[in-house]
PDB file of N, H, CA, C and O in Angstrom:
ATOM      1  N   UNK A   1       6.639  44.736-217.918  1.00  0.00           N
ATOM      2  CA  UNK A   1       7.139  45.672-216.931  1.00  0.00           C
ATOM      3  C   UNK A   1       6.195  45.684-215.726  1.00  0.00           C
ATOM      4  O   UNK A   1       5.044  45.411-216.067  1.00  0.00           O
ATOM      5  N   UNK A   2       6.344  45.922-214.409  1.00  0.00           N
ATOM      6  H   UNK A   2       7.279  46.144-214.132  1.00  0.00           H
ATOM      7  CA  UNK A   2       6.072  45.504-213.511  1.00  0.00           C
ATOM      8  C   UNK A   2       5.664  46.881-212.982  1.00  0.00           C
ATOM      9  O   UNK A   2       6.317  47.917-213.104  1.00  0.00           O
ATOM     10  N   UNK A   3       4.036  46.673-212.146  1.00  0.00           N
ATOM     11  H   UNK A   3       3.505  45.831-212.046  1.00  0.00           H
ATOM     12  CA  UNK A   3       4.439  48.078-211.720  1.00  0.00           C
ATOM     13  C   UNK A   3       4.391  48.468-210.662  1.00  0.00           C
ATOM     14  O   UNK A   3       3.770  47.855-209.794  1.00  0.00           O
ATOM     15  N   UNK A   4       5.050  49.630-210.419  1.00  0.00           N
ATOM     16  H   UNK A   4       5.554  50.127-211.124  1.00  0.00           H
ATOM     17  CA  UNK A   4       5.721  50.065-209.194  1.00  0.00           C
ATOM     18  C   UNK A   4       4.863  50.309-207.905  1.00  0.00           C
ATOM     19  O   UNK A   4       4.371  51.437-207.891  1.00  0.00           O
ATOM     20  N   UNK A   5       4.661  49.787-207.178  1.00  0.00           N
ATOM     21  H   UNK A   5       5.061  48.870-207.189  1.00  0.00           H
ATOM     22  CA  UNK A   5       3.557  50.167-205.941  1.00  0.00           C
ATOM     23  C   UNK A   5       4.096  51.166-204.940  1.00  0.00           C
ATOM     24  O   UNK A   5       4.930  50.747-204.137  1.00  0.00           O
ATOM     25  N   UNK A   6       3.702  52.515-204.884  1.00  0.00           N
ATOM     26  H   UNK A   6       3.025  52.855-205.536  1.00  0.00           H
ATOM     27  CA  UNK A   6       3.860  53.621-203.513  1.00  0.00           C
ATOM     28  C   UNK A   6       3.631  53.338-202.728  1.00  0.00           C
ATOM     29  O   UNK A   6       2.874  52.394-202.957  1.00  0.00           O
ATOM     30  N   UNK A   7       3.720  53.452-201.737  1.00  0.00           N
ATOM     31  H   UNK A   7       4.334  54.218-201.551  1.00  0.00           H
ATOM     32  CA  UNK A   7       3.729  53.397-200.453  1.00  0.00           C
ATOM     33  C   UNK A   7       2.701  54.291-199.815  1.00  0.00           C
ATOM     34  O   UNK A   7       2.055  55.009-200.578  1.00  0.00           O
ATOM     35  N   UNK A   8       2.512  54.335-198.813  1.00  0.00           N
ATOM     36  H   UNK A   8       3.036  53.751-198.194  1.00  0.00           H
ATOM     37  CA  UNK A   8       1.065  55.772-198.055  1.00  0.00           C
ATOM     38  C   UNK A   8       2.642  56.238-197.987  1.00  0.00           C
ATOM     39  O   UNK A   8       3.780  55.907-198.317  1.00  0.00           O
ATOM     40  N   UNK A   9       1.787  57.363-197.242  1.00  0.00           N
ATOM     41  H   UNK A   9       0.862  57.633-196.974  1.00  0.00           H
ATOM     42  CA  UNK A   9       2.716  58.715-196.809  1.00  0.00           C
ATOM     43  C   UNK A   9       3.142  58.437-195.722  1.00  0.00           C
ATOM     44  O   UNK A   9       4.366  58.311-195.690  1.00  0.00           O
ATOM     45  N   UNK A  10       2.585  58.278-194.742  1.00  0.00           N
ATOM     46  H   UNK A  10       1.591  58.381-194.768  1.00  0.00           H
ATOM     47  CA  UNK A  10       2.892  57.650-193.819  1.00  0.00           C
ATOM     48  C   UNK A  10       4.291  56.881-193.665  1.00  0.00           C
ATOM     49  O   UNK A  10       5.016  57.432-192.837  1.00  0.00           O
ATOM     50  N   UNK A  11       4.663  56.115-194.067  1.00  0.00           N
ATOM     51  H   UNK A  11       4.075  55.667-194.740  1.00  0.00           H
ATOM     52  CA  UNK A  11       5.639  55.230-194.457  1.00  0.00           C
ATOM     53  C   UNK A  11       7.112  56.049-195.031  1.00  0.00           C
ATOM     54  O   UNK A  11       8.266  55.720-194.755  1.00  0.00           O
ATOM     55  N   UNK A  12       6.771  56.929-195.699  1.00  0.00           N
ATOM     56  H   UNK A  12       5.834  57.196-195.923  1.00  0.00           H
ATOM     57  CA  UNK A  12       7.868  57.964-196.141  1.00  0.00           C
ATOM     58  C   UNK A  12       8.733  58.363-194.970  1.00  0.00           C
ATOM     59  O   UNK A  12       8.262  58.834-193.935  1.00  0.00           O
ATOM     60  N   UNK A  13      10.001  58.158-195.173  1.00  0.00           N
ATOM     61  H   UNK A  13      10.384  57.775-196.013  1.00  0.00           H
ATOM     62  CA  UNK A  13      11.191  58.641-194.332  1.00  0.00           C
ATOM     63  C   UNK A  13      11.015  60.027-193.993  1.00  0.00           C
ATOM     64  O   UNK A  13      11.288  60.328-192.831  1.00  0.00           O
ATOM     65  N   UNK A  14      10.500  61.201-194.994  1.00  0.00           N
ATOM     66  H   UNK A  14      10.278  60.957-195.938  1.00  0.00           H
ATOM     67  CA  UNK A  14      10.747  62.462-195.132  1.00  0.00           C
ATOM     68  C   UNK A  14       8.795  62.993-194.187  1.00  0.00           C
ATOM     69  O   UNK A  14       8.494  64.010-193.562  1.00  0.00           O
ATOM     70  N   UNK A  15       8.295  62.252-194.395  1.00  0.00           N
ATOM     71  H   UNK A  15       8.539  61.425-194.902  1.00  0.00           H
ATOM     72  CA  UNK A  15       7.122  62.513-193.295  1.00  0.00           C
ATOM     73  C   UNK A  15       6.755  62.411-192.000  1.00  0.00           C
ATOM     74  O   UNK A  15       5.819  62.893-191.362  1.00  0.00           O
ATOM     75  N   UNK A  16       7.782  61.598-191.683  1.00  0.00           N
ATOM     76  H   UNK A  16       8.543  61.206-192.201  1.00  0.00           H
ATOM     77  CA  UNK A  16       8.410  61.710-190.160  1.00  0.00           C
ATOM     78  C   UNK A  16       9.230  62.649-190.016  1.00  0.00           C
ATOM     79  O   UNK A  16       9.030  63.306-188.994  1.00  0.00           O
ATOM     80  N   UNK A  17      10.317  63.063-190.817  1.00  0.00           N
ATOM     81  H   UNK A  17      10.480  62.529-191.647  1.00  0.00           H
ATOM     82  CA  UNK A  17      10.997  63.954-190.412  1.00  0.00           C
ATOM     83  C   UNK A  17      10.399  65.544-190.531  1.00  0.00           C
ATOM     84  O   UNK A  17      10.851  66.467-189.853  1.00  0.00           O
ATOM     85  N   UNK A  18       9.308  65.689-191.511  1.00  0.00           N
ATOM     86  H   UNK A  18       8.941  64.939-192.061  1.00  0.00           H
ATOM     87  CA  UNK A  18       8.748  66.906-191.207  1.00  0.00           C
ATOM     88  C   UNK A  18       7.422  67.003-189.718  1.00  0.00           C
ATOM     89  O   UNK A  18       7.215  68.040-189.087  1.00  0.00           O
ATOM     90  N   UNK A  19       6.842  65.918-189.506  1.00  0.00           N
ATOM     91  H   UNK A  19       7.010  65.075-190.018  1.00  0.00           H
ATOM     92  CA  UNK A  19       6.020  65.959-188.538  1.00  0.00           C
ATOM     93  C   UNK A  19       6.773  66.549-187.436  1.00  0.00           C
ATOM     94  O   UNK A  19       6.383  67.573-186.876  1.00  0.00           O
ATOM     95  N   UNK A  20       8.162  65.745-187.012  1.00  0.00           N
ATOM     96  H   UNK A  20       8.478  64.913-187.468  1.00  0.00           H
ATOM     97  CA  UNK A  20       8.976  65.940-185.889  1.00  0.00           C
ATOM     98  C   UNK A  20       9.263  67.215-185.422  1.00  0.00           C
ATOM     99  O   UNK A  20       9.243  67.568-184.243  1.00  0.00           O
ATOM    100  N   UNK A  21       9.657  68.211-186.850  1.00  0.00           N
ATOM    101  H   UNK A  21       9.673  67.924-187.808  1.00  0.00           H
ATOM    102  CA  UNK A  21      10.311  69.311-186.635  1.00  0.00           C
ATOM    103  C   UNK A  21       8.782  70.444-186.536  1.00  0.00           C
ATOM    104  O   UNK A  21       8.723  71.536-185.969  1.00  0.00           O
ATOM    105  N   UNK A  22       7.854  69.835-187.174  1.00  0.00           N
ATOM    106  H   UNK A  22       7.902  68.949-187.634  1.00  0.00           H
ATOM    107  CA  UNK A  22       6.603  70.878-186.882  1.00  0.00           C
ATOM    108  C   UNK A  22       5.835  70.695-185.300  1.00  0.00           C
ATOM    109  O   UNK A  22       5.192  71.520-184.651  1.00  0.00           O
ATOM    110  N   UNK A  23       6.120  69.562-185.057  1.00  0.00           N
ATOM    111  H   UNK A  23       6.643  68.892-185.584  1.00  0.00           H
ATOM    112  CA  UNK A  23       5.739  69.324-183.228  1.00  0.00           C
ATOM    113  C   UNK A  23       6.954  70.388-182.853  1.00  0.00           C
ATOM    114  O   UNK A  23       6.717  71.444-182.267  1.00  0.00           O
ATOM    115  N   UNK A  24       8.153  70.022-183.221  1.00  0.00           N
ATOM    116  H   UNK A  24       8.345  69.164-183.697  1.00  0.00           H
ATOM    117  CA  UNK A  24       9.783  70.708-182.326  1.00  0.00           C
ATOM    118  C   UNK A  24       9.202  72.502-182.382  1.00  0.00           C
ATOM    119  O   UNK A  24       9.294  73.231-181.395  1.00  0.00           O
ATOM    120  N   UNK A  25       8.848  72.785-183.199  1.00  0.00           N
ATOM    121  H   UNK A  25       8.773  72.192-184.001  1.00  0.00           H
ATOM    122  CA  UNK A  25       8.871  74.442-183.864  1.00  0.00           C
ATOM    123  C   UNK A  25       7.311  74.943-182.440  1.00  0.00           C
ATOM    124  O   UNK A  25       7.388  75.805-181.565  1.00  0.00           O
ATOM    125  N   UNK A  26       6.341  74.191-182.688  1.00  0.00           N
ATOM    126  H   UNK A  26       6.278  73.491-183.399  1.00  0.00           H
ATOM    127  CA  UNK A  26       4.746  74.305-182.389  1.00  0.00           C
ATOM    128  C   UNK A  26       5.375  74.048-180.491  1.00  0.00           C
ATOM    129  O   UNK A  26       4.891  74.840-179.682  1.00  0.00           O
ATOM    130  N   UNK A  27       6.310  73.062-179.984  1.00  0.00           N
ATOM    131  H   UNK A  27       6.703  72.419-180.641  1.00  0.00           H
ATOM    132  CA  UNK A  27       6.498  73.159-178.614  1.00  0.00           C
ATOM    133  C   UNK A  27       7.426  74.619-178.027  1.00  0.00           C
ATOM    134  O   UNK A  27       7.202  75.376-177.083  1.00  0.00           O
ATOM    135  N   UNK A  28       8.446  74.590-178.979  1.00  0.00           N
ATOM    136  H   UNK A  28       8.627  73.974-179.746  1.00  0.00           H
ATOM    137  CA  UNK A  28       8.798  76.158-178.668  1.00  0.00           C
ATOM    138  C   UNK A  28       8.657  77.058-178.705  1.00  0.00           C
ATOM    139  O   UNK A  28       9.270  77.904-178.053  1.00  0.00           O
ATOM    140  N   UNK A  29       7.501  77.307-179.745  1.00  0.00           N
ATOM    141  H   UNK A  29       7.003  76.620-180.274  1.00  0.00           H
ATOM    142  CA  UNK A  29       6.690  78.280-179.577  1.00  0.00           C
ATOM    143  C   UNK A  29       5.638  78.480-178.595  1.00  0.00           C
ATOM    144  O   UNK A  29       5.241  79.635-178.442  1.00  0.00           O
ATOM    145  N   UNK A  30       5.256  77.791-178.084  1.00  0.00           N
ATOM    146  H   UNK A  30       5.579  76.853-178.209  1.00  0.00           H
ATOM    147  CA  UNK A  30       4.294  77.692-176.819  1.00  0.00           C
ATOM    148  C   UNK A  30       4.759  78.069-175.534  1.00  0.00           C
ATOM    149  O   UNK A  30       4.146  78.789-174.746  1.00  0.00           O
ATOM    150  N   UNK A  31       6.554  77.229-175.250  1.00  0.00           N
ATOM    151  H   UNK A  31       7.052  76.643-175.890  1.00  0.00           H
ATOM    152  CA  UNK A  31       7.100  77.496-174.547  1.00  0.00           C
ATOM    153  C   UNK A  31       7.575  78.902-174.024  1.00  0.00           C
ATOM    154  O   UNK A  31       7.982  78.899-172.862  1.00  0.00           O
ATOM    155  N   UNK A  32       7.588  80.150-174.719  1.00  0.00           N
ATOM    156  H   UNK A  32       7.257  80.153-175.663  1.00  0.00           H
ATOM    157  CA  UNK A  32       7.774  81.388-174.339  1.00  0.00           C
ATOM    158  C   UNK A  32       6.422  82.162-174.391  1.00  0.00           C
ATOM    159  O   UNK A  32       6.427  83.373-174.612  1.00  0.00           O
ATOM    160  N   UNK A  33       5.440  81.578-174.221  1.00  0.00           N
ATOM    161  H   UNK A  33       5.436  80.594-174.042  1.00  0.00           H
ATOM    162  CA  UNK A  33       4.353  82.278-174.067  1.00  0.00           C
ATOM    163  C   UNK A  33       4.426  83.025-172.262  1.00  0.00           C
ATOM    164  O   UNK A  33       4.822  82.416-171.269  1.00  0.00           O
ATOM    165  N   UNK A  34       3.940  84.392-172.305  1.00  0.00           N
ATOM    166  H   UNK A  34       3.617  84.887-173.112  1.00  0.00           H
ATOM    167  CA  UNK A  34       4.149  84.798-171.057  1.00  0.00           C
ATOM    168  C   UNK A  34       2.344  84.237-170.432  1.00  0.00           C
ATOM    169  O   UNK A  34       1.187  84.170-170.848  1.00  0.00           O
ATOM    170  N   UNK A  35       3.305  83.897-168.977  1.00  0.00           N
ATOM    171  H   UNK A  35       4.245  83.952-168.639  1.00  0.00           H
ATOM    172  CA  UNK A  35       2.300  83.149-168.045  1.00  0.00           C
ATOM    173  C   UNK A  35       1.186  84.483-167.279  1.00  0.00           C
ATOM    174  O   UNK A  35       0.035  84.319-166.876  1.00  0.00           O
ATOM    175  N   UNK A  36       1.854  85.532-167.272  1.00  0.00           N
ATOM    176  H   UNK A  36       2.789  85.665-167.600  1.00  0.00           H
ATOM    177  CA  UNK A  36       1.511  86.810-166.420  1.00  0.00           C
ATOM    178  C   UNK A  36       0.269  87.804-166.917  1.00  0.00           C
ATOM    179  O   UNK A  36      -0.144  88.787-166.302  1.00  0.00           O
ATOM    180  N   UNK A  37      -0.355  87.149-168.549  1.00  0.00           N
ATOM    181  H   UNK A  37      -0.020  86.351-169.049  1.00  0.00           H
ATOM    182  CA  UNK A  37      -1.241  88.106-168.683  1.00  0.00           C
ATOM    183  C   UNK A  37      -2.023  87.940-168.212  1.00  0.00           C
ATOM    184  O   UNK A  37      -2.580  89.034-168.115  1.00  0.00           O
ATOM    185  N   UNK A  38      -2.768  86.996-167.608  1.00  0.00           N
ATOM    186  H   UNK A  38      -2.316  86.108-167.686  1.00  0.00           H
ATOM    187  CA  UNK A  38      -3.693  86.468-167.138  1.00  0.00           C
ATOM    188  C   UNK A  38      -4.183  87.171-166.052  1.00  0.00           C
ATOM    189  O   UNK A  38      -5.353  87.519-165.894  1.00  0.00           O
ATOM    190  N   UNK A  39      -2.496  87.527-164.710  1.00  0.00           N
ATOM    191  H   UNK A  39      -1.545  87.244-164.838  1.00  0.00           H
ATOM    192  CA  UNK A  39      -2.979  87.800-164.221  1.00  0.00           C
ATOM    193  C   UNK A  39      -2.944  89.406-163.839  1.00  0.00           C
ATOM    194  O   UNK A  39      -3.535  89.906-162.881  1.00  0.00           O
ATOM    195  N   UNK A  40      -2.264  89.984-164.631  1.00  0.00           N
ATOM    196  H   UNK A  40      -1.784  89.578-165.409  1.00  0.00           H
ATOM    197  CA  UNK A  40      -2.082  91.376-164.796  1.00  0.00           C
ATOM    198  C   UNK A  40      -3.775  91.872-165.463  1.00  0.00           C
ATOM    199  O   UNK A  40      -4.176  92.997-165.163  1.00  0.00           O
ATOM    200  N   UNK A  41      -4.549  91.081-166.231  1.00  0.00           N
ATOM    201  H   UNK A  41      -4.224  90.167-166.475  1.00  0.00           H
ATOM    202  CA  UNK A  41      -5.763  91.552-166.308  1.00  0.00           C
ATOM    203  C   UNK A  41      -6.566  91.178-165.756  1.00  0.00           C
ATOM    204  O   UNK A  41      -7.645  91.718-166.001  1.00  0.00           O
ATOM    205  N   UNK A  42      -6.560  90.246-164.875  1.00  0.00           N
ATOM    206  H   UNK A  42      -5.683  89.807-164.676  1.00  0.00           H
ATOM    207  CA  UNK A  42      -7.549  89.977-163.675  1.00  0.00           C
ATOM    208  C   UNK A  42      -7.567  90.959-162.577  1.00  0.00           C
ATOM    209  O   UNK A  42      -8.408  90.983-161.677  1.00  0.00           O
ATOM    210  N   UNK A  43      -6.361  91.941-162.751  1.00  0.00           N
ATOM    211  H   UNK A  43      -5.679  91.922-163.482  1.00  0.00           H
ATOM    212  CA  UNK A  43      -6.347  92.860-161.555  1.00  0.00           C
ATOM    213  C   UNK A  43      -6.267  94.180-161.825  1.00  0.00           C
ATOM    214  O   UNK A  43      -6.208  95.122-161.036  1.00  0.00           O
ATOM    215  N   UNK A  44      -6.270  94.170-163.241  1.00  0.00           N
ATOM    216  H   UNK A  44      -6.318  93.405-163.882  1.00  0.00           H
ATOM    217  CA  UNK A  44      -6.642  95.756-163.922  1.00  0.00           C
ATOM    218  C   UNK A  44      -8.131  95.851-163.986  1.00  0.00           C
ATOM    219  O   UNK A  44      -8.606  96.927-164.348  1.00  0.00           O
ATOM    220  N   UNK A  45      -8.930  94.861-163.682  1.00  0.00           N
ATOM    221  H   UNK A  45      -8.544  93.987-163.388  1.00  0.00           H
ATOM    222  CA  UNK A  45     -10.299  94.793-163.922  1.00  0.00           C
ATOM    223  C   UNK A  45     -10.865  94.850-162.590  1.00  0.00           C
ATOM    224  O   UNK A  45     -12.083  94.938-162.435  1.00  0.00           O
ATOM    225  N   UNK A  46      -9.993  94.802-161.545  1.00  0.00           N
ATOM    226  H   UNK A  46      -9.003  94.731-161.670  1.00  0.00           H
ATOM    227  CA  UNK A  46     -10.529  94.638-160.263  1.00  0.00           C
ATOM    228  C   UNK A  46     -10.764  96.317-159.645  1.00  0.00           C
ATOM    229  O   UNK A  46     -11.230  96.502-158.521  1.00  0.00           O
TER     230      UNK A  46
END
């Protein structure tokens, strides 16, 4: 019987498809970050 050699992970169909959707999730979440606190406390401090 012969034996079976794995593959890295890497190589897995299903490890691309989770990388993809954790970049997809991690960019839209970034994307509604408000731009304005920055400067609403630069000028409460002034």
């Amino acid at each position: 019987m012969a034996d079976k050699v794995k593959k890295p992970i890497w190589k897995k169909w299903w490890f691309w498809g989770v990388l993809v959707v954790l970049v997809l999730v991690v960019g839209v979440a970034n994307s509604g970050k408000d731009t304005t606190s920055k400067q609403t406390t630069d000028t409460a401090a002034k």
